[in-house]
C-alpha positions in Angstrom: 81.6 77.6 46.0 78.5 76.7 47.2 76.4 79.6 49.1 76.1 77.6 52.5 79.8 76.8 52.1 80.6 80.9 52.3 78.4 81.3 55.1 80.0 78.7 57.0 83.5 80.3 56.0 82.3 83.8 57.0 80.9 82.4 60.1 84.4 80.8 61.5 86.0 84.2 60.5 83.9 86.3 62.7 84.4 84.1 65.8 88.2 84.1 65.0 88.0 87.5 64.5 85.6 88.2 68.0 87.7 85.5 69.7 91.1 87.8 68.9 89.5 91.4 69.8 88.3 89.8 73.0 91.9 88.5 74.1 93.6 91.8 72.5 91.1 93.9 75.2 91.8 91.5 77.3 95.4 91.5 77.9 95.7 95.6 77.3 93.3 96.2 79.8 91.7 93.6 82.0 95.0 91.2 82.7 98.3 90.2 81.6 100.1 87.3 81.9 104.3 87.6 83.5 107.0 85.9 83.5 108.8 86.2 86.4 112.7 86.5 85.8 115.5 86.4 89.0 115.6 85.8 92.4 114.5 89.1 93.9 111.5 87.6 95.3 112.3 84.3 96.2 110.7 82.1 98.1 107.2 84.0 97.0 107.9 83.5 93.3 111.4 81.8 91.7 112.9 82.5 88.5 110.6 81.6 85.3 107.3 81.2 87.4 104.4 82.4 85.4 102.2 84.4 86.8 98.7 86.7 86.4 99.0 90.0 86.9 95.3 92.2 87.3 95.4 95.4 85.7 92.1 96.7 87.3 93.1 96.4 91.1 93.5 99.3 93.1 97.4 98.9 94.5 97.8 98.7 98.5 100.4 97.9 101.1 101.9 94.6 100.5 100.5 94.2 97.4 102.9 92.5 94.7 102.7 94.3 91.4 104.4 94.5 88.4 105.7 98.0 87.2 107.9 99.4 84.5 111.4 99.9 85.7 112.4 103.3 86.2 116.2 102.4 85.2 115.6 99.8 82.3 113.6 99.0 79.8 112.3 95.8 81.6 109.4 95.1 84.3 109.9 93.8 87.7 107.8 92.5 90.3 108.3 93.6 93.8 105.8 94.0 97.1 104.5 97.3 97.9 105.9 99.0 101.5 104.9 102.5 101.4 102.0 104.4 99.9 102.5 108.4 99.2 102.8 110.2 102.1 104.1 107.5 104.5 107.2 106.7 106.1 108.8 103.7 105.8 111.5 102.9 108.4 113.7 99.5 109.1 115.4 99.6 112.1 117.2 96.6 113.3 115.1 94.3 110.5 111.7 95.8 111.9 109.3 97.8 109.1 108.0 100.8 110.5 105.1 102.3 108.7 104.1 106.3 110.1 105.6 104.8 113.3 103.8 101.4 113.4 105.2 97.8 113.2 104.6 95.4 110.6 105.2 92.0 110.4 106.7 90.5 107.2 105.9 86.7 107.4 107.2 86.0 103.6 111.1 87.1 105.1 111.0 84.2 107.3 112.4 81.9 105.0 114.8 84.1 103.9 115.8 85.3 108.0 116.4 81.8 108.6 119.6 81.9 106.5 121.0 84.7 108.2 123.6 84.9 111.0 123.1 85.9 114.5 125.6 89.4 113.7 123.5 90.0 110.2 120.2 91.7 109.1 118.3 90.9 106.3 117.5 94.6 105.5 119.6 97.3 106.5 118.2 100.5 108.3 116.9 103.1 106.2 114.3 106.2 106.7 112.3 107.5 103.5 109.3 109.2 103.0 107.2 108.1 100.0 106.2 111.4 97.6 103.1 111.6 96.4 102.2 109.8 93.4 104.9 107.0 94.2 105.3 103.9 95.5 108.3 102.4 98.1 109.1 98.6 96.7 110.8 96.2 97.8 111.9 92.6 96.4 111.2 89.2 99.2 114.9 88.3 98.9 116.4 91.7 100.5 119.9 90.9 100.0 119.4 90.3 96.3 117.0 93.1 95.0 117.1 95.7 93.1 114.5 97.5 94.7 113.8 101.6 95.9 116.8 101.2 98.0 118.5 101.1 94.8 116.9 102.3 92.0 114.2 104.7 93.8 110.6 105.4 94.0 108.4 103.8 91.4 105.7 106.4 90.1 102.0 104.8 90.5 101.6 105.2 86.7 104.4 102.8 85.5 102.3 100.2 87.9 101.4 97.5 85.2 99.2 95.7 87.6 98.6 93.7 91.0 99.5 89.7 90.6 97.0 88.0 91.4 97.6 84.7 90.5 100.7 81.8 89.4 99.6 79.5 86.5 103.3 77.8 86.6 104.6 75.6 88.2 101.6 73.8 88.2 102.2 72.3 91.7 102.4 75.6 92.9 99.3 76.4 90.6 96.5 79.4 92.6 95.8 83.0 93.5 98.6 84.3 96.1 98.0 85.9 99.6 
């Protein structure tokens, strides 16, 4: 084999080599790609959307992230309602946060197929521990969420989503 041959051999190995360490460091530390499975969130993301999830962002109120499930051995994605110390109250499908009113503009869709008699979220009164997080899914009546499975402890947060790859006509970083 001829000497220029090798180098040219041992060239391609090093950039396959850098090209793997860099997406290895990448994805254990920088970002992740998800694939988002159920309806818990729907309209915001359906079942099988593929999304981006940052693993550098700093997590805050209304914030979708994906975390490790403290029940299972599978990750969900839900929004972020309540930092440590706060209070999160729903009375009569209003969020109450330490006593101040939030608007949730991604439950419209979702209000729209209720009832006059029904409520989309059903009253509840928690405060948040430190080092935990209160989640909730988009589609209330069909999440498993901390109204069901509890507080999720800020280090089994895998990261903030930041952005859907697929469906492509749905393709761009989220509000």
């Amino acid at each position: 084999m001829s000497e220029s041959l090798k180098k040219e051999i041992w060239s391609w190995v090093k950039a396959v080599f850098l090209g793997v360490a860099i997406v290895f460091i990448c994805r254990a530390f920088i970002f992740t790609p998800v694939k988002v499975e159920g309806k818990s969130m729907t309209p915001t993301f359906e079942d099988n959307n593929r999304i981006i999830v940052s693993k550098m962002s700093k997590v805050q109120r209304f914030d979708m992230i994906v975390f490790h499930s403290p029940v299972s051995n599978e990750d969900y994605i839900k929004r972020v309602i309540g930092l440590p110390g706060d209070i999160v109250e729903v009375k009569n499908d209003v969020l109450h946060i330490n006593n101040i009113i939030y608007e949730e503009p991604y439950l419209n869709e979702n209000k729209k197929m209720l009832t006059t008699e029904e409520q989309l979220t059903d009253d509840l009164k928690v405060k948040v521990p430190e080092g935990s997080l209160y989640v909730m899914g988009d589609n209330r009546k069909k999440s498993s969420d901390s109204r069901e499975i509890g507080f999720v402890t800020e280090d089994a947060v895998v990261g903030e989503v930041k952005f859907r790859f697929f469906p492509f006509t749905e393709f761009g970083t989220l509000e």
